[in-house]
N, C-alpha and C positions, 0 to 999 in steps of 0.2 A: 144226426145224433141227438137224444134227448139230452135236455137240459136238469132231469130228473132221474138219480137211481133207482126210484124204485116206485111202480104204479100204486099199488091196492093203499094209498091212507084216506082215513076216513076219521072224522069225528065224533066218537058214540059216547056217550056219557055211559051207556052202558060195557063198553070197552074197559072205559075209563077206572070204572070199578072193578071188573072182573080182574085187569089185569094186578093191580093193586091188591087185592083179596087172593086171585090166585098164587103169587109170590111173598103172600106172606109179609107183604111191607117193603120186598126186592123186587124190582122190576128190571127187564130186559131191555136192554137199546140197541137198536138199526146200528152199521156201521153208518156215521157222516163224513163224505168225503167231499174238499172242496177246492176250487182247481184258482190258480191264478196267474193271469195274463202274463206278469214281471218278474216268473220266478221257473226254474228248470226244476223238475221234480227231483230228490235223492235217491227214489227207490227203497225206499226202508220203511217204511209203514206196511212194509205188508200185503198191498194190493198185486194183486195181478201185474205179471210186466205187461202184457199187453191192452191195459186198461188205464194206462196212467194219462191217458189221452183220449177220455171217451166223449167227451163237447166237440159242437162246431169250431170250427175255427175263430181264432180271434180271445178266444176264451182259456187257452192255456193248458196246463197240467195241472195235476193232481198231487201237489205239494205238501196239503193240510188235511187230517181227521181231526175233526173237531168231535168232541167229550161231553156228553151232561151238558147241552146246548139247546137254551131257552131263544135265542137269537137267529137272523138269518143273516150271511153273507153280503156285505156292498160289494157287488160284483158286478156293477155296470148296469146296463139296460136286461142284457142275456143274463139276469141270475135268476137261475130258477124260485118257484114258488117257495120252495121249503131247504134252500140251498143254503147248509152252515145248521139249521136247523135238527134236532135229535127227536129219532122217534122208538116211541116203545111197542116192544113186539104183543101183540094181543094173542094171549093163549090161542083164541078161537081162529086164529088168523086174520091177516091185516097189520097195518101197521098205525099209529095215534099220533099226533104233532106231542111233541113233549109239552111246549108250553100251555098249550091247552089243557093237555093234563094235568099241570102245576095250578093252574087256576083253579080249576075241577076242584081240586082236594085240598087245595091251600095249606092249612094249619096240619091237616091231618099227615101231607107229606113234610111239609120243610119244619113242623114245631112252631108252636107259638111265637118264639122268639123271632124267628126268622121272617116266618111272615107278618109278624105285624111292625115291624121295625122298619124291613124291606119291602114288601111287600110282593117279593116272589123270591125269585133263585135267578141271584144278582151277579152269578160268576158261569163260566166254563173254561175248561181245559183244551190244549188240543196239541195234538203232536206236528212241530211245524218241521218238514221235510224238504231240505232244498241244498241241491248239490251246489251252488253256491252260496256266499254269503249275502244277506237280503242289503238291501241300500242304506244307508243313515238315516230315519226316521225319527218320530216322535208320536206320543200319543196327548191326545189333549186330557185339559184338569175336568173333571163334571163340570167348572163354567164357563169353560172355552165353547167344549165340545156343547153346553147348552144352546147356545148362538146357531147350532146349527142341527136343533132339536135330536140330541144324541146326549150318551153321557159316558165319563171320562173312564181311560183305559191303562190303571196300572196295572201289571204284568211282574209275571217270574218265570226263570227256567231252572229247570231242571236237567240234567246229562244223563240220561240214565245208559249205563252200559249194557243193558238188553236190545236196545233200539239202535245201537251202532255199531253194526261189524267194521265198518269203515267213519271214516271223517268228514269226506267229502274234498271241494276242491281249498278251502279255506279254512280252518281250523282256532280264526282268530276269531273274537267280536271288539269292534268298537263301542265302546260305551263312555256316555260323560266326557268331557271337555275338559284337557289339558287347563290347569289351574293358571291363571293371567289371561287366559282366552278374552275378548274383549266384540262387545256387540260387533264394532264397524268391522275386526275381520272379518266376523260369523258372516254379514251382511251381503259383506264384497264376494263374497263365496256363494252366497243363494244365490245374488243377481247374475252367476258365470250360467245356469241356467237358458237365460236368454241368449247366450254364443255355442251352445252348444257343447257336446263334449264333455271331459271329464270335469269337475267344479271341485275337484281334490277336497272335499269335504274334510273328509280324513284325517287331512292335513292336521287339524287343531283337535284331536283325540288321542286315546291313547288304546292301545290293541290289547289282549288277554286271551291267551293262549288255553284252549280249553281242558279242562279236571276233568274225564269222567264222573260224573258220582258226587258232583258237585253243583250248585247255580246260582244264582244271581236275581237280586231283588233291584224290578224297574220300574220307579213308581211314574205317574205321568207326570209330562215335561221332562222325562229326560232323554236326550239324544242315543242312539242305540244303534247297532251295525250287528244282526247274530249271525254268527259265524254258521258253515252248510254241515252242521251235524244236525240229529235227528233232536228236538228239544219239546220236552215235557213241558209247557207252558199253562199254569194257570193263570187266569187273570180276569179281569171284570167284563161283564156281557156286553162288549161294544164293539164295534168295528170301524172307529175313529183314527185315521193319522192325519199326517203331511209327511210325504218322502221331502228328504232334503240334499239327496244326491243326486247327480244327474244323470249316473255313470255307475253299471251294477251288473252284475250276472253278465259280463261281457257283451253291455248292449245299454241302448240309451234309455233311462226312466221320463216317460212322459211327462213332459210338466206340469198336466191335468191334474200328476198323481200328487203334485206339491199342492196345490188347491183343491185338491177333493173335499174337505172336509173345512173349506173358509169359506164365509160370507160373500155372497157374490159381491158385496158392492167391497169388500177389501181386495178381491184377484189380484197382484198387483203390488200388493203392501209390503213389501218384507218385513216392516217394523210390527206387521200384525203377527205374520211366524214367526218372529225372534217372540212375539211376548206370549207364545206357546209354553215358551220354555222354564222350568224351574230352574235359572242360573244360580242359586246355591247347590243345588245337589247335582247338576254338572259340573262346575269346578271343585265340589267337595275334596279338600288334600287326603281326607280319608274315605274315600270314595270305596274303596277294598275293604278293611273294616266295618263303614257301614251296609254294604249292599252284600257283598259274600257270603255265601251261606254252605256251608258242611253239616250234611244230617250229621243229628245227634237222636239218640234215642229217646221213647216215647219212657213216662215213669212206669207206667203198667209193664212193659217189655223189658226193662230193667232190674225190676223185680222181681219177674218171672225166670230170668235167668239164662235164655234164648235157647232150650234143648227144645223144643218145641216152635219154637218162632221169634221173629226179630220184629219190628217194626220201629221206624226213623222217622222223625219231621224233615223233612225236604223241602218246603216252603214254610218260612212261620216269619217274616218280617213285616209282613203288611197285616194292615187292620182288613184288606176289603176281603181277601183269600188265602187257605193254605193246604197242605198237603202231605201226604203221609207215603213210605213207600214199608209194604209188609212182605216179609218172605216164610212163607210154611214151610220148615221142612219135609224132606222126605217120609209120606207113609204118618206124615202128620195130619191130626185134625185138630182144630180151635177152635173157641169162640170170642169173639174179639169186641166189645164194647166200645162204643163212641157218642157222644153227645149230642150229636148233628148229625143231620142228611145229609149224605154225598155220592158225589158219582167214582168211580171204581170202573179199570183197565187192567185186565192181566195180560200182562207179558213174555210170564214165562210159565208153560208146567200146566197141568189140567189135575181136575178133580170135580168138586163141586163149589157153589159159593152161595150160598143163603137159601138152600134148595133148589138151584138150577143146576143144569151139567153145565161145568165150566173149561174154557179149555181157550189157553194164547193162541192165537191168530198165527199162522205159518204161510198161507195164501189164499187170498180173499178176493169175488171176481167183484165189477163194479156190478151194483145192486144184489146181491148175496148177502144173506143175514151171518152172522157168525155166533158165537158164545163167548164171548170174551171183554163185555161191558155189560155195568147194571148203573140203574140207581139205589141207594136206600134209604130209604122215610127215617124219619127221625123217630118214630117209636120202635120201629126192625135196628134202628143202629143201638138206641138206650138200651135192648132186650138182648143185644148182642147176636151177629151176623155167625153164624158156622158155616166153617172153609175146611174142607175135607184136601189134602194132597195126595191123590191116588198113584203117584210115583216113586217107585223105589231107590230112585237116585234124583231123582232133577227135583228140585226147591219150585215152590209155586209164589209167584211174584205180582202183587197185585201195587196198582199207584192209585192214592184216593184222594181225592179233591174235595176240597168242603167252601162251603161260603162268609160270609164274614163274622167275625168274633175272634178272640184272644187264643192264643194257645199256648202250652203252657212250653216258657223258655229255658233251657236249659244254657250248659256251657255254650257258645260261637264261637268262631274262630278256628 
């Protein structure tokens, strides 16, 4: 089996432009799908059931579609060239590395701001799909993860109830650490590791039962267990952890996967993974008030009054990324204004989206293109995106990710 979905990309600066010009400032993206070794697929993303296992062996399911992806997959030796990677469809046919294309155009895609501050498109999305719950982990800060020339990986979820007919086998997440928790337990727990078997991690957490329609802000350094629902996750362009369980999806976590992302000459150290950790915002006693998040409406959507359309911030706690979920009604069209370039997933309902035919994803084979992801440049977002809903009953539901900057807060809670 290839390591790759999909053959024809190529690098054309003339691509690069046409695709850009042809959309009007909206461009189209490849589905990415990306498989991993330590985790049983959910089946909810959409792909094909008989695709969810299209790698060699050794190499896993197909757990993750990643979103508006500048980055590629650490997925071992066997990860493909462009695996984790997003690519844009080129009118003329073919398909373009996105990140390539981000450099291409720079200012003229991400805005002034974005790029000269950043200097690219410093986040992506991705829907993490796994019939159980993933292991206790951690993401490192930008100066951990620099040690091991990478940069740091805070994260958010989202529950969106389009993506989960079902739950899966766990419906809890562990997040953060029981308030008292004290290094030497944490310690005595990594080193069970080396005996094998369960290291009851867990033990010093505390569980959360998942909200549909609700998620959770996880900045790095904090301890983390997501529950096996389907979860909307934005977060920063990296592929940084340390699992810290030893014991997960009913089968043992490689200890490799505890060291993947340390310094060779720490292997070894647990006092180097403990100081992974931001131990204020894991024992935080308001750990629920500060990290919980219930969309609340956008002011534009507010004032418009929702006969037309709704639209919700879903992610807005973090500086590095945030997010938006929109629903057009029925037999609606709008045009909907935003400040920033972002990347956009519909999930429910067809019509059109910034001049392309749009239409959620119902079964998708592996390397098949679909309709149902763009990006948009930040002078197509300031001029406002028009979304046509060609349906007489179903709402068209689109979830949009943007990169860093403030957004404006409403009530929480």
């Amino acid at each position: 089996m290839t390591s790759e979905a999909y053959e024809n990309i190529t690098s054309s600066t003339e691509g690069f432009d046409r695709a850009l010009a042809a959309g009007s400032g909206v461009v189209r993206l490849a589905p990415t799908w990306v498989p991993r070794a330590f985790c049983t697929p959910g089946r909810r993303i959409r792909l094909h059931p008989d695709d969810y296992f299209p790698f060699q062996q050794t190499r896993g399911g197909v757990d993750e579609r990643w979103l508006a992806s500048t980055i590629r997959a650490d997925n071992g030796p066997l990860t493909g060239a462009h695996e984790g990677l997003s690519l844009v469809v080129d009118p003329d046919g073919g398909l373009l590395p996105f990140d390539e294309f981000v450099d291409h155009h720079g200012s003229e895609v991400l805005g002034g701001r974005l790029w000269e501050e950043f200097g690219g498109w410093t986040m992506y999305s991705k829907f993490y799909d796994n019939l159980q719950p993933l292991p206790f982990h951690v993401h490192h800060s930008d100066e951990k993860a620099a040690l091991v020339e990478k940069v740091g990986k805070p994260e958010a979820y989202y529950y969106s109830p389009h993506m989960n007919n079902y739950l899966g086998a766990q419906s809890v997440s562990y997040l953060g650490l029981q308030p008292g928790t004290t290094r030497d337990q944490l310690k005595e727990r990594l080193k069970r590791f080396e005996a094998g078997g369960d290291n009851r991690i867990t033990d010093y957490s505390l569980g959360y039962r998942t909200q549909l329609g609700t998620g959770w802000d996880i900045p790095s350094g904090v301890l983390h267990a997501p529950a096996s629902i389907c979860t909307y996750e934005p977060q920063s362009a990296s592929d940084v952890f340390a699992m810290c369980e030893s014991w997960s999806n009913n089968r043992e976590v490689p200890a490799e996967l505890l060291w993947k992302d340390v310094p060779q000459e720490h292997h070894g150290d647990y006092d180097f993974v403990l100081d992974l950790l931001d131990w204020d915002k894991n024992i935080d006693p308001d750990f629920v008030p500060n990290r919980f998040m219930r969309p609340y409406p956008t002011a534009t959507s507010e004032a418009d009054g929702g006969s037309a359309y709704r639209e919700h911030w879903i992610v807005y706690l973090s500086n590095s990324f945030s997010a938006k979920e929109l629903t057009v009604r029925p037999g609606q069209t709008v045009t909907i204004k935003d400040q920033d370039a972002y990347g956009a997933i519909i999930v429910q309902g067809g019509g059109s989206f910034g001049g392309h035919q749009a239409q959620a994803a119902t079964l998708i084979r592996f390397g098949q293109l679909s309709e149902d992801e763009f990006f948009v440049s930040e002078s197509a977002a300031r001029e406002g995106v028009t979304i046509s809903n060609r349906s007489a009953t179903d709402d068209l539901v689109v979830l949009k990710h943007f990169g860093p900057g403030n957004v404006e807060l409403g009530p929480i809670g």
